[in-house]
N, C-alpha and C positions, 0 to 999 in steps of 0.2 A: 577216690583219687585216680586219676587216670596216670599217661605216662609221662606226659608235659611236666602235670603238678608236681611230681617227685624229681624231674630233672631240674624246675626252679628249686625245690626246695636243698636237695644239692648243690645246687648255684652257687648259693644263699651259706649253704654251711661251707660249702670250701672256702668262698669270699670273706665271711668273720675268721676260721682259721687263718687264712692269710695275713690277714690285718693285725689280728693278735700275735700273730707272732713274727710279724715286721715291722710294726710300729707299736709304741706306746700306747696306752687306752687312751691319750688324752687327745694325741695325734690322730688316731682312727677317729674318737667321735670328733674334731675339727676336721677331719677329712669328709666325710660322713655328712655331716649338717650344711660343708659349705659344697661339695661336689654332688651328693645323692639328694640332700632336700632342698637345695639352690638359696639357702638363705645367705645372706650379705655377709661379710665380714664384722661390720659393725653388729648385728643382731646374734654374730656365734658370740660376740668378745661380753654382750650382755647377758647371754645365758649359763657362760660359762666363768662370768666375773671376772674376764679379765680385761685385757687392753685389745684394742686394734694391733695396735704394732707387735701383741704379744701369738695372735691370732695366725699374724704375719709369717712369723716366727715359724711356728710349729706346723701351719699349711706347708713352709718351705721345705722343713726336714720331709715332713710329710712323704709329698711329692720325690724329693730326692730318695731316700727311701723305698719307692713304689717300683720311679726309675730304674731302679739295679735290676739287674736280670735274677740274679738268684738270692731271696731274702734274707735278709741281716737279721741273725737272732737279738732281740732285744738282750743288751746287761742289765743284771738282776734281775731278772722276771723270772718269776719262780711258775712252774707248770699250774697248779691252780690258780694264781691270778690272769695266763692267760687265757683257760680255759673259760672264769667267768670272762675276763674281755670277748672272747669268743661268742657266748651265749647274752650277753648286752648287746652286742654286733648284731647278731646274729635278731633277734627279738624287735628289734629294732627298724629292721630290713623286711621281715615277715608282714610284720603288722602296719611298715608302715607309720610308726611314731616316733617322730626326732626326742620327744618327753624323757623315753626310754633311756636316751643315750645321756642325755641333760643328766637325771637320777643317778650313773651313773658316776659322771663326776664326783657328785657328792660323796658317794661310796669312798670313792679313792679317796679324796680329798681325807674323810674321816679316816680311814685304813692310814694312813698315812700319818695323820696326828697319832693316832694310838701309837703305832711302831715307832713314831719319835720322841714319844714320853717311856718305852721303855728300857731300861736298862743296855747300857751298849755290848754288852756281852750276847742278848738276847735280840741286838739288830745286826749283830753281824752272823748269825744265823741266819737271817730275811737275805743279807748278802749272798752268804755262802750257796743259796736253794738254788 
């Protein structure tokens, strides 16, 4: 690896930290698929199950978000789910594979059911992190 290959691949990891911990993972991968791999809006709302107008939505925070000069820490985001947002970003960017980010989703999506089936003593712990 020469000196280029390591200042991209820094690029690359500053660019997913940023993301992770300025925006939501879901926001970064709809940031992601419709600004870095140029796909339509209609083709993010079908990968990631949802609507156009929902697409709409979360592009806008998105962007507003990016906007600000100094990063808004996400509420509730606990330091290991940004870190994996980071390394999904991040793998993602590397290789080149919007797939990566799509797979994603589904993570959350499931992370998500689990922690709302348990016990609400035990999600306001997920709060609290």
């Amino acid at each position: 690896m020469d000196a280029k290959d390591l200042r991209a691949i820094d690029n690359l990891l500053m660019l997913a930290e940023h993301f992770s911990e300025s925006l939501t993972l879901k926001q970064s991968i709809v940031y992601i698929l419709s600004e870095g791999f140029h796909y339509q809006l209609k083709e993010v709302a079908e990968m990631i199950n949802t609507t156009e107008t929902a697409v709409k939505a979360i592009l806008f925070r998105a962007r507003n978000r990016l906007a600000n000069a100094a990063p808004q820490k996400i509420a509730n985001a606990n330091l290991a789910e940004q870190k994996q947002a980071a390394a999904f970003i991040y793998e993602a960017l590397k290789e080149e594979e919007p797939l990566i980010l799509i797979q994603a989703i589904s993570v959350e999506a499931t992370n998500r059911k689990i922690r709302k089936n348990e016990p609400k003593c035990i999600q306001s712990l997920y709060m609290a992190a």
